[in-house]
C-alpha positions, 0 to 999 in steps of 0.5 A: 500500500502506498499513500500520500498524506498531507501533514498539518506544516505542509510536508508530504509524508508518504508511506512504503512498507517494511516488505518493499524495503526487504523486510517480512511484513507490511508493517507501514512506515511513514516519512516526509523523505527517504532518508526518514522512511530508512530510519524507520525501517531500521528502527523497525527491524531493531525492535522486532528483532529484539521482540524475537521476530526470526522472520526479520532478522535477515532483514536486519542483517542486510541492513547492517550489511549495506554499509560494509558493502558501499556499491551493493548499498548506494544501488539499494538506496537509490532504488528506495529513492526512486520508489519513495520519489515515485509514490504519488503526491497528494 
């Protein structure tokens, strides 16, 4: 699910899912930028892994991974960019 939502200061926050950044589910995290729905993912994976969450977990290692690996982990923001860059604007 993707969505749009204009926010009381005039900043579009948009909405990707934790699956369509590689997680395990559809959890939705909300940002008014990329870099903010990245945070999000992170945050996310952290706690539920921490929770226990066995179905996340390779998500979050691969998340950690991108940045020992800087080629393979700029392609993978670019593309987040282009999708985030990509949702419709309300």
């Amino acid at each position: 699910m993707n969505t749009v939502t204009q926010v009381e200061d005039q900043h579009t926050m948009k909405t990707m899912t934790c699956e369509q950044l590689g997680g395990a589910c559809k959890f939705q995290l909300h940002g008014s930028s990329a870099d903010e729905i990245v945070k999000a993912q992170d945050k996310h994976l952290k706690e539920v892994v921490a929770g226990g969450d066995e179905a996340h977990k390779t998500a979050l290692e691969e998340m950690k991974g991108r940045w020992k690996h800087p080629i393979s982990g700029l392609r993978w923001y670019k593309k987040v960019k282009q999708d985030y860059a990509a949702l419709a604007e309300a």
